[in-house]
C-alpha positions in Angstrom: 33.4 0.7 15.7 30.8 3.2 14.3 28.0 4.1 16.8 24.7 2.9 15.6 22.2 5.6 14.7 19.1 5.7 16.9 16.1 4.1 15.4 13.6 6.5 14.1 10.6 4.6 13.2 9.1 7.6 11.2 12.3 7.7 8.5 11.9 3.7 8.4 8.2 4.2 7.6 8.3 6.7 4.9 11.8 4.6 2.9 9.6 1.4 3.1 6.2 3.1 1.9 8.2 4.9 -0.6 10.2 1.8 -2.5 6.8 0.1 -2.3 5.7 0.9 -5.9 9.4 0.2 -7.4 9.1 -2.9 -6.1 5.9 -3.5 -7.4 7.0 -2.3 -10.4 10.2 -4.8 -10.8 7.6 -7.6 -10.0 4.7 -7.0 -12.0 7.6 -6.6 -15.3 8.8 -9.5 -14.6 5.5 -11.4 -15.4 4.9 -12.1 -19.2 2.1 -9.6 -19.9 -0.1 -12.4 -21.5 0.0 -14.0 -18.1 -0.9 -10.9 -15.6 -4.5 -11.6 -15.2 -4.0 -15.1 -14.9 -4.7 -16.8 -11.6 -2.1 -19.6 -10.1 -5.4 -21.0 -8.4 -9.1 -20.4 -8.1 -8.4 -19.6 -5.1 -5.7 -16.5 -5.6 -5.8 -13.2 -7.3 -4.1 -12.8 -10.4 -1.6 -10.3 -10.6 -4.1 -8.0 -12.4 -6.5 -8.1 -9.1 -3.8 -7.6 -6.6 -2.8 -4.4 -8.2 -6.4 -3.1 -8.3 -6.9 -4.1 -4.3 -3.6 -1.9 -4.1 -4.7 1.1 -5.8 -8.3 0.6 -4.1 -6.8 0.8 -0.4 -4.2 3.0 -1.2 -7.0 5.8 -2.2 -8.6 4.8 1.2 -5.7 5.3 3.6 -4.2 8.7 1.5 -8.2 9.9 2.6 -7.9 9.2 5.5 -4.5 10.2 6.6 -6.0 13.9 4.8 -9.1 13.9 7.3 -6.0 13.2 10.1 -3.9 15.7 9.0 -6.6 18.5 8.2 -9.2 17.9 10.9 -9.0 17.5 14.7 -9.4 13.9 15.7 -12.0 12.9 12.4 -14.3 10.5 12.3 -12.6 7.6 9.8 -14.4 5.2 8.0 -13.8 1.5 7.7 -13.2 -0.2 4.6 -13.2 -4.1 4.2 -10.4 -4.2 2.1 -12.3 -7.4 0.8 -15.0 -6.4 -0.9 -13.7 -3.0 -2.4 -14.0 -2.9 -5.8 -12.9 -0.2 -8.3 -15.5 -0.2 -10.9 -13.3 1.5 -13.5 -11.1 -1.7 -14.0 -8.1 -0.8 -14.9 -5.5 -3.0 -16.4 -2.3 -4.0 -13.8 0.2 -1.3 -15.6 -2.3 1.6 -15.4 -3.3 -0.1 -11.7 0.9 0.6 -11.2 1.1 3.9 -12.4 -2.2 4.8 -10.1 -0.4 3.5 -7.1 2.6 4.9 -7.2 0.7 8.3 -8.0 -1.2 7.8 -4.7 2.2 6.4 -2.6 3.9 9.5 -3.8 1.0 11.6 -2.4 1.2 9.4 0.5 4.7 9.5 1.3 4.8 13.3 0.7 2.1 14.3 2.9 4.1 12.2 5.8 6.9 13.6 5.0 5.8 16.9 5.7 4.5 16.0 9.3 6.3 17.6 12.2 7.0 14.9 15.0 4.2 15.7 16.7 1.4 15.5 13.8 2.5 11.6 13.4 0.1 11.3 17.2 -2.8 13.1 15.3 -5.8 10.6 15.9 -8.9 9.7 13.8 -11.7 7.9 15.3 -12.1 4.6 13.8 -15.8 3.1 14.1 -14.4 0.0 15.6 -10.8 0.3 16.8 -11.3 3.5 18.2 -8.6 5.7 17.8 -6.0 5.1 15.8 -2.5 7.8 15.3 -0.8 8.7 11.9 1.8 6.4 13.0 -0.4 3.6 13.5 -2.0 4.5 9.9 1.1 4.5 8.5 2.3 1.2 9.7 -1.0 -0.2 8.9 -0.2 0.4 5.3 3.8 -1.0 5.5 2.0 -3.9 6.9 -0.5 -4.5 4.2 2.4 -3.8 1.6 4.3 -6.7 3.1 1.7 -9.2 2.5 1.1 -7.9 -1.0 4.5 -7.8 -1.7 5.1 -11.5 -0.8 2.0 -12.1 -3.1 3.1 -10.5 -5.8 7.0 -12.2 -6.1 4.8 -15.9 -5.5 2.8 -15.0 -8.5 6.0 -14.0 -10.6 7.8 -16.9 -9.7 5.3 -18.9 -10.5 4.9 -17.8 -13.9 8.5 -17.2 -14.3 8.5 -21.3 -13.6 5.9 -22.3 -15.8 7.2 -21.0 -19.0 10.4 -22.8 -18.3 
């Protein structure tokens, strides 16, 4: 029986940030382009919106994982990932290409992080402070919901043009 490897939750960070934009990718294609900024519900984002919240957050948390990288326990701002709103507009496919531009940036700028630098802290005006790590989770975490999003809203287009 093959020993299993340790854990190493900074190599299972950077794979799952980094297949994040393919597997946007292999969703948003999948929807009938007439169909991406339709919404399932009043309620829910079309698949349009939810790649412009992405690219949105994704420039916040590459700025701030710079400030924690290049300064000495920074001052971070908060966003409310709610009311951010890109005033540019892009359409969901150049949305896509932004955010994996950004992720790439991302995941580079992690990658090149000794051991150590992943306990570099920011100062967060309300949680106090927070560690690369914690940054970088932060993010998987908010991928996972959006991710889930994103495959409801293809399958149910995928359904209703059946």
């Amino acid at each position: 029986m093959r020993p299993v490897p340790e854990h190493d939750p900074k190599s299972w960070l950077l794979k799952a940030l980094r297949e994040t934009a393919n597997a946007l990718e292999s969703l948003l294609w999948g929807i009938d382009e007439d169909l991406v900024a339709g919404r399932p519900d009043e309620d829910e984002w079309s698949s349009a919106e939810l790649m412009r919240h992405m690219v949105e957050m994704e420039r916040c948390y590459v700025d701030r994982l710079e400030r924690m990288v290049n300064l000495d326990e920074p001052h971070i701002r908060a966003f409310d990932a709610d009311s951010l709103e890109d005033a540019r507009r892009p359409d969901a496919f150049d949305a896509l290409e932004e955010f994996g531009e950004l992720r790439r940036q991302a995941v580079y700028l992690l990658w090149s992080l000794d051991k150590s630098d992943w306990h570099r802290k920011g100062i967060h005006p309300y949680l106090g402070p927070m560690t690369i790590m914690q940054v970088a989770r932060e993010m998987n975490e908010h991928d996972l919901a959006h991710l889930w999003q994103m495959r409801r809203l293809a399958d149910h287009f995928a359904a209703a043009s059946v």
